[in-house]
C-alpha positions in Angstrom: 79.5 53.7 -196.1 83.3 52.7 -196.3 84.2 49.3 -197.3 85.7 47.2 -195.1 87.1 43.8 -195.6 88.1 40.8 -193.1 91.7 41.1 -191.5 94.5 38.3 -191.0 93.1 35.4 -189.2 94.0 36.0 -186.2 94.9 39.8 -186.7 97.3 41.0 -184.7 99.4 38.1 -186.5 102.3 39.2 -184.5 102.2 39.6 -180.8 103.4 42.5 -179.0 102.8 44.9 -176.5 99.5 46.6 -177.7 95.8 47.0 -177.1 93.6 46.0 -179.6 90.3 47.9 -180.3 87.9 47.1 -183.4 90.0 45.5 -186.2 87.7 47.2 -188.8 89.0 50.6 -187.4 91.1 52.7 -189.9 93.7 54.1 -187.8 97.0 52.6 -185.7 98.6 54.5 -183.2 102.4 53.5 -182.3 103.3 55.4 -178.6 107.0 54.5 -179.6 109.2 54.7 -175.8 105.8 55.9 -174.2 103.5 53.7 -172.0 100.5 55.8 -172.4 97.1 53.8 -171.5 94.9 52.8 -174.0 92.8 55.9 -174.9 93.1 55.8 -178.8 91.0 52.7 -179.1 88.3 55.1 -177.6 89.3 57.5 -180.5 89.0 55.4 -182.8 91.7 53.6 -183.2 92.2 49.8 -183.8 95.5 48.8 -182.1 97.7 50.9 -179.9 101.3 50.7 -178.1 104.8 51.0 -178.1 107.6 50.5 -180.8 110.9 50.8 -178.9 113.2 49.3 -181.7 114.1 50.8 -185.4 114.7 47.1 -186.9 113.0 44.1 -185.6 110.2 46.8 -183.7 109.4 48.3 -187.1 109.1 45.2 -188.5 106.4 43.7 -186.3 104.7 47.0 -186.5 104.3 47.0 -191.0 103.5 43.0 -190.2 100.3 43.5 -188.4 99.5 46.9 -190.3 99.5 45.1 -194.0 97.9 42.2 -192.6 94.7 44.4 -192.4 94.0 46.5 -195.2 91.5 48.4 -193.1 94.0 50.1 -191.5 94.8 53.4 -193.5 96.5 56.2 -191.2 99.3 55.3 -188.5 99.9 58.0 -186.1 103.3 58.2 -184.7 103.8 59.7 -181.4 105.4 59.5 -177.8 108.7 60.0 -176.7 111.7 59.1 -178.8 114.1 56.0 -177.8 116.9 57.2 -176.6 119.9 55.4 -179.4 117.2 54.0 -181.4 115.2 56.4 -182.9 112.4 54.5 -183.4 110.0 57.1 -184.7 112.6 58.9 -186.8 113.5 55.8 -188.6 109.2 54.6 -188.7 109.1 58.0 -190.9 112.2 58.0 -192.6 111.1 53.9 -193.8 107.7 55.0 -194.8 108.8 57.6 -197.0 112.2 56.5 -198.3 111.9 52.9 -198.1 115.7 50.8 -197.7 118.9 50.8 -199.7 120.3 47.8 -201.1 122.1 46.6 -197.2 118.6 46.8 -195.7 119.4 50.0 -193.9 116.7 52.5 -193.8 117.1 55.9 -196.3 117.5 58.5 -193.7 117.3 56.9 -190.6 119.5 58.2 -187.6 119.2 56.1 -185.2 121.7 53.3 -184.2 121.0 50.0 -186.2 118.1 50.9 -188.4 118.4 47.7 -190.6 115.6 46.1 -191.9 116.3 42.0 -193.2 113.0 40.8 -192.8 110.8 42.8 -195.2 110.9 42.3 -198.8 109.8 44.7 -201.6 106.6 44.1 -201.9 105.9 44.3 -198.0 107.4 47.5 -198.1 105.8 48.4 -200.9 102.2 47.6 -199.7 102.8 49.4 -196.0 104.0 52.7 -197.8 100.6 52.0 -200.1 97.9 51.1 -197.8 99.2 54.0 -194.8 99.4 57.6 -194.2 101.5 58.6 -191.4 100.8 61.2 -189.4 103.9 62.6 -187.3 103.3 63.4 -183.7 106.7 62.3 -182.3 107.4 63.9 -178.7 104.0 64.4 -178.1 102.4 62.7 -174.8 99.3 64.8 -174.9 96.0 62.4 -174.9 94.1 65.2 -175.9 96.4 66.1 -179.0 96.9 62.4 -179.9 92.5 61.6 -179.8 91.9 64.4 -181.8 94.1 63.1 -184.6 93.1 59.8 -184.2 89.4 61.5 -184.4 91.0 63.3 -187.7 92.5 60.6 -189.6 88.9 58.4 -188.7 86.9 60.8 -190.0 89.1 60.4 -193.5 88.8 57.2 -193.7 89.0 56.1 -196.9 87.7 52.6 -197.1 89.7 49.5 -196.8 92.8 48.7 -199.8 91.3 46.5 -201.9 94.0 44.2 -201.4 93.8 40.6 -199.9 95.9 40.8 -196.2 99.6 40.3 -196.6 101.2 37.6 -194.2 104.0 37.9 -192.8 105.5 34.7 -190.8 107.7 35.5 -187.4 109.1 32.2 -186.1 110.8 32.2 -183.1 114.5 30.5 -183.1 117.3 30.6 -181.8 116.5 33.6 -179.7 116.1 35.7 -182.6 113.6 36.2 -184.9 113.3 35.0 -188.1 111.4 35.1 -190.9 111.2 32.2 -193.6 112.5 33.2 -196.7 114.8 36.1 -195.2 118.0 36.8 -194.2 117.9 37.5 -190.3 120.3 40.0 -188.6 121.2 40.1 -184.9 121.9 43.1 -183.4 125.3 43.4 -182.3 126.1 42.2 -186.5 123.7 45.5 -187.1 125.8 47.6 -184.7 128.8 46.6 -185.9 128.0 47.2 -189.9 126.7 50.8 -188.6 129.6 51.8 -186.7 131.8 50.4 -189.5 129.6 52.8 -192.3 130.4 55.8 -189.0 133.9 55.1 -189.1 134.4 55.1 -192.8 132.6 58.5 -193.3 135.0 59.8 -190.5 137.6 58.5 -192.1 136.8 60.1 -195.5 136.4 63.4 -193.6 139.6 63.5 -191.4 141.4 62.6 -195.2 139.6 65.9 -196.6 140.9 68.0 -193.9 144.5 66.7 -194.0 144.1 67.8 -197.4 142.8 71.0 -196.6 145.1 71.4 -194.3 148.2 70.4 -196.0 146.9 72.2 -199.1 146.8 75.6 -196.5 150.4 74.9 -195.2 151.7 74.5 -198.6 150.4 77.4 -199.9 151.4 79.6 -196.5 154.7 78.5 -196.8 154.9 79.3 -200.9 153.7 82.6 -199.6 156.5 83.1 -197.3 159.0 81.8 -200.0 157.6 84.4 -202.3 157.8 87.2 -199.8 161.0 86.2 -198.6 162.3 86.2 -202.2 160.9 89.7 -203.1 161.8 91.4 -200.1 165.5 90.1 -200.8 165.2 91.4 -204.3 164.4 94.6 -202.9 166.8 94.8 -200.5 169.3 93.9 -203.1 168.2 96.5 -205.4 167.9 99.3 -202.7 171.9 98.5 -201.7 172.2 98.4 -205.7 170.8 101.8 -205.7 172.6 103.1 -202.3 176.0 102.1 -204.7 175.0 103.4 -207.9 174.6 106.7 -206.3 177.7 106.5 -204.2 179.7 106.0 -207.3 178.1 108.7 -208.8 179.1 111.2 -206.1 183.0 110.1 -205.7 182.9 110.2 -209.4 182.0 114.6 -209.2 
């Protein structure tokens, strides 16, 4: 038999909008945009529901996952976010982790900045989880038979201690001791500033291209011109020569 250890108490440790099924269970199911019903936890799974938002989302998501090491697989499916991403940028931060602004390696979607994380908390939830990518799907018959899958791997609990991570609410954000929080619309701005700078760079490398192109068409027609005047001048040359010749019999 699997081991299994005691989760965060109380585990979920952050609230949300999920079902909760048996804590010891090894599998977490994120239905990102979709409200599916709670089917998984009949799979097998031990907490289920949506993740709507690549930053502050994502966050309470890795919270409650690392503070149960039982947890081992997290299938990611349902329907994309529109602007967000959400499961794009779940992926991209499991595999690739964040560069040094907080903005996840590969993400596409709108503000995918994570402040409220540190190393190690990413560190454990790329450790103690496989993910399992099922994005787009809304099938309950495709997403109980993975969840059937991944349970029927299980693995055994990390033999880790649960890692706590504190939300406080304030100032109608939220906030995380220790950490530097980011609001949204600071997010949006740094991420259309990083859009508009990478324009930038490639509207400057085609005015290069182009001006290099122009340059080079019009040292083209300078060098045609000047040939076919050289030509000219040594046909009339010729025409002359010969015209000399002839008075000159």
């Amino acid at each position: 038999m699997v081991k299994k250890v005691a989760p965060s108490d109380p585990w979920p440790i952050i609230p949300g909008e999920f079902e909760v099924g048996n804590p010891e269970d090894c599998v977490a199911v994120t239905t990102l945009g979709s409200h599916l019903s709670d089917f998984p936890l009949a799979a097998g799974a031990s907490i289920t529901g949506p993740t709507k938002t690549e930053n502050i989302g994502v966050e309470k998501l890795v919270a409650n996952i690392i503070s149960n090491p039982n947890i081992r697989f997290l299938v990611v499916t349902g329907m994309e976010v529109k602007g967000h991403i959400t499961g794009q940028s779940l992926i991209a931060f499991h595999e690739n982790g964040i560069d040094a602004d907080g903005r996840v390696i590969g993400a596409t979607g709108a503000i995918p900045f994570i402040q409220n994380l540190d190393a190690d908390a990413i560190a454990r939830f790329q450790e103690q989880v496989e993910c399992v990518d099922l994005i787009g799907t809304e099938d309950e018959g495709k997403i109980s038979a993975a969840v059937k899958a991944c349970a029927a791997k299980d693995p055994g609990a990390l033999d880790v201690e649960p890692m706590i991570i504190k939300l406080e609410e304030g100032g109608g954000e939220e906030e995380i001791a220790g950490f530097r929080p980011m609001a949204a619309e600071v997010a949006t701005v740094r991420a259309r500033i990083k859009e508009l700078e990478t324009a930038m760079v490639v509207v400057g490398n085609m005015n290069k291209f182009a001006a290099g192109v122009y340059a080079a068409k019009i040292e083209g027609i300078m060098i045609g011109l000047t040939i076919t005047l050289i030509l000219l001048g040594l046909a009339v040359m010729s025409e002359g020569a010969l015209s000399f010749l002839a008075g000159g019999t």
